[in-house]
Residue, then its C-alpha position, 0 to 999 in steps of 0.5 A: x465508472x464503478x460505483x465506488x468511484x462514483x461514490x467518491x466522487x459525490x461525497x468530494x461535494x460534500x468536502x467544505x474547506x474546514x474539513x479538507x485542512x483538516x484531513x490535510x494536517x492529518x496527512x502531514x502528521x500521517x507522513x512525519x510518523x512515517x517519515x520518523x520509522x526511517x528513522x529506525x529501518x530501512x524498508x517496512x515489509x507488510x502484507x499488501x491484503x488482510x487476506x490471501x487474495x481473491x479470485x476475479x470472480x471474488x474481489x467484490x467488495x474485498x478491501x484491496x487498498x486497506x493495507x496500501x493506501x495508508x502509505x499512499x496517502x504518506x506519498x512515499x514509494x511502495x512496490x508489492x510483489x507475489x510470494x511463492x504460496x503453495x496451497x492458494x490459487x494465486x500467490x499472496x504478496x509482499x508489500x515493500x515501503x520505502x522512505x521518500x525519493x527510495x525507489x532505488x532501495x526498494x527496488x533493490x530490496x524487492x530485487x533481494x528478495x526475489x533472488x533469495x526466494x527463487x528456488x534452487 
């Protein structure tokens, strides 16, 4: 087990009662604004990194679920797909949210997207 995880796992020891209703009355609050934004649009369309992406070799420490997991913790659906990048070693990508029980809008928005992004 990686010492991230492992750190996860020992401060959930720490976590009283109090604390865990608060983070989940947080999360409800997290959901219903993410919720309401569906409200306006039909899919967000967000980087799924801060930065292009790392190496392998590189990803140490690299956030990798800074701009995912927001939407995790909402618990609707999101898909991430690569974006042709000239330039970088590995493409950079596109992170798709749908609103919940959407997984068919979103597929079919990634579907779009990809089609319109494929050359010729």
């Amino acid at each position: 087990m990686g010492a991230f995880v492992n750190g996860g796992l020992h401060a959930g020891r720490a976590v009283t009662t109090q604390r865990l209703a608060e983070a989940m009355s947080i999360r409800a609050a997290w959901r219903a604004e993410v919720t309401a934004a569906f409200s306006e649009v039909d899919v967000l369309a967000l980087p799924t990194l801060i930065a292009a992406p790392p190496l392998s070799a590189d990803y140490s420490g690299f956030p990798l679920t800074q701009l995912t997991a927001p939407f995790n913790l909402a618990g609707v659906p999101a898909l991430s797909m690569p974006i042709p990048s000239p330039g970088f070693p590995v493409p950079v990508s596109l992170q798709l949210v749908g609103p919940m029980r959407g997984e068919d809008l979103l597929c079919a928005t990634g579907l779009a997207i990809e089609k319109a992004l494929k050359p010729g």
